[in-house]
N, C-alpha and C positions, 0 to 999 in steps of 0.2 A: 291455358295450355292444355292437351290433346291427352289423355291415358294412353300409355302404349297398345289396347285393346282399340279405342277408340281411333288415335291414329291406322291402326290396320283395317279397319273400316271402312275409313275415310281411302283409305289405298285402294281396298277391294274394290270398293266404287268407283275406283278412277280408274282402275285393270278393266273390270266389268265392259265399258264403256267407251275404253280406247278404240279407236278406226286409221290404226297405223301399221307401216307394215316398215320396222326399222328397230330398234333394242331400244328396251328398256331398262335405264342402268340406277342402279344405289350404288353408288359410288364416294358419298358423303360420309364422312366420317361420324357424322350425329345421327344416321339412319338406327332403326331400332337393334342392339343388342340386349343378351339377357346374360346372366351370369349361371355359370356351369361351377363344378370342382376342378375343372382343368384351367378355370380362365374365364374369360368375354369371348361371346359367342355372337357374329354377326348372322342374324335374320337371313338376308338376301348377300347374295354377292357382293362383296366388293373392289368390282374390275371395271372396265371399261369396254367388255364386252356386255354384259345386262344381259341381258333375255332376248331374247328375236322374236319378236310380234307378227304375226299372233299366232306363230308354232309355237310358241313356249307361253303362252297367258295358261293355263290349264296347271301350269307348272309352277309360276308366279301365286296364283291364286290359291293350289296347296300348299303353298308356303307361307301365307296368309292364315289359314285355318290353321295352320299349325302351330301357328305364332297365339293365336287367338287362344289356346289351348294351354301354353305357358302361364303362370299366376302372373301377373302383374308388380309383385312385389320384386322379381326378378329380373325387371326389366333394368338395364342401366340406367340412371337418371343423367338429362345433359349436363346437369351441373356435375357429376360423378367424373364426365369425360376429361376435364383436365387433371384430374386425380391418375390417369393409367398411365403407366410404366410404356406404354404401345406407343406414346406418340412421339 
């Protein structure tokens, strides 16, 4: 299984590389969160609108670096997910 560092990697490289021109959504409930004092903090959107390609990849990919920036240790773990109060 992926580090949450790692899987944002694995992301950037597939943003990088897209040749779409349609939204790109996290929409998944197991997409990366991290843990704040207020709560679980999703990463990326999660709608069903996504990002619009490739006006918003510049936008997706700071969000990326940003995440990349986060320690690791604060990433949600998926096994955590059925633990939350959210679902």
């Amino acid at each position: 299984m992926l580090s949450p560092h790692e899987e944002l990697r694995e992301i950037r490289m597939m943003v990088e590389r897209l040749e779409i021109s349609g939204r790109l959504c996290f929409d998944h409930f197991i997409n990366l969160a991290y843990k704040t004092v207020l709560g679980i903090v999703w990463l990326f959107k999660q709608d069903y609108d996504g990002y619009k390609m490739p006006e918003e990849r510049v936008k997706v990919l700071e969000i990326i670096d940003s995440g990349l920036k986060i320690d690791e240790s604060l990433y949600v773990r998926v096994e955590e997910l059925s633990e939350l109060s959210a679902i």
